[in-house]
C-alpha positions in Angstrom: 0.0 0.0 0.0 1.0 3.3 -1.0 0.8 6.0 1.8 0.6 9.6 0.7 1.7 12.4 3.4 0.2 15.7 3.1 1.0 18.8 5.3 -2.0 20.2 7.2 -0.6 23.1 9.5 -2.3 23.1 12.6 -1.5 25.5 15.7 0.3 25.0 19.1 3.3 23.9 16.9 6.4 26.1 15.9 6.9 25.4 12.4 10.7 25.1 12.5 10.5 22.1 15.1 7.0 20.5 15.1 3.8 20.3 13.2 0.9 18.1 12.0 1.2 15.3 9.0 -1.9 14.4 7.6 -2.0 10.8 6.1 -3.9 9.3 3.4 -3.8 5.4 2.6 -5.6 4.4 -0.8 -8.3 3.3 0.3 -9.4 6.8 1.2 -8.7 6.0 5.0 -6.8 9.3 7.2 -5.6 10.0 10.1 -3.3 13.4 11.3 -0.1 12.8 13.0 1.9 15.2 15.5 5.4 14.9 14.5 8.9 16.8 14.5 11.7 17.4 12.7 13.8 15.2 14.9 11.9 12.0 14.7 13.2 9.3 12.5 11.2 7.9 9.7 10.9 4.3 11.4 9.1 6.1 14.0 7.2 7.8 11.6 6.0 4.6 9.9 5.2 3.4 13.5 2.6 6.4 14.2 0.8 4.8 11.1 1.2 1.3 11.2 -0.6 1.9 14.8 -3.0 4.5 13.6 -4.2 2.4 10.3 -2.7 -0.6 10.6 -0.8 -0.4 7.5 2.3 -2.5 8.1 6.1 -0.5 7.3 7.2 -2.8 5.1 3.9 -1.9 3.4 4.4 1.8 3.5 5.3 4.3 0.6 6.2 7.8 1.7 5.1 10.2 -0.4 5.3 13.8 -1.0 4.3 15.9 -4.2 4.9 11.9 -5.9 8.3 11.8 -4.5 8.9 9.1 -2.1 10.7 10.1 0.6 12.0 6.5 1.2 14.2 6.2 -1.5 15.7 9.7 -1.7 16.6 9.6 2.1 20.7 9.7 2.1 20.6 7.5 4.9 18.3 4.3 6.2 16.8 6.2 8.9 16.8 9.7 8.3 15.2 12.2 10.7 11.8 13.4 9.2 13.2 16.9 9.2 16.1 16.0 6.5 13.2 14.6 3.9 12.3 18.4 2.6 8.7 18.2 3.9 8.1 21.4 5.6 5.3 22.1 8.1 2.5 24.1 7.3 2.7 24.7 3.6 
């Protein structure tokens, strides 16, 4: 399953450290994640495999069709190194 991640800014969160991820599965399902720039993307895929039970081995990152998996430098990178900013 492909899972898309769109930016919904929300407030409470400074947009240089923290903000809100809104996630859409295929089948139309959502749910909106807190997150920050320091969390790694394993953790990222944990927030939704418990939110929509979408396993991470099952999980495609995407953002504007890029998937943010496979242009990560590293294995792990920290969600703030992927180029997705907060509340665009």
């Amino acid at each position: 399953r492909e899972v898309q991640a769109k930016l919904d800014a929300e407030s409470g969160f400074s947009r240089s450290q923290a903000g809100e991820v809104e996630v859409t599965v295929l089948d139309g399902r959502r749910c909106k994640l807190s997150l920050s720039h320091q969390m790694r993307l394993r953790e990222v895929k944990e927030l939704i495999r418990q939110q929509l039970q979408v396993p991470a081995g099952q999980q495609r990152l995407l953002f504007r069709g890029r998937d943010l998996t496979k242009t990560a430098d590293e294995p792990d990178p920290r969600w703030g190194s992927l180029g997705v900013p907060f509340g665009e």
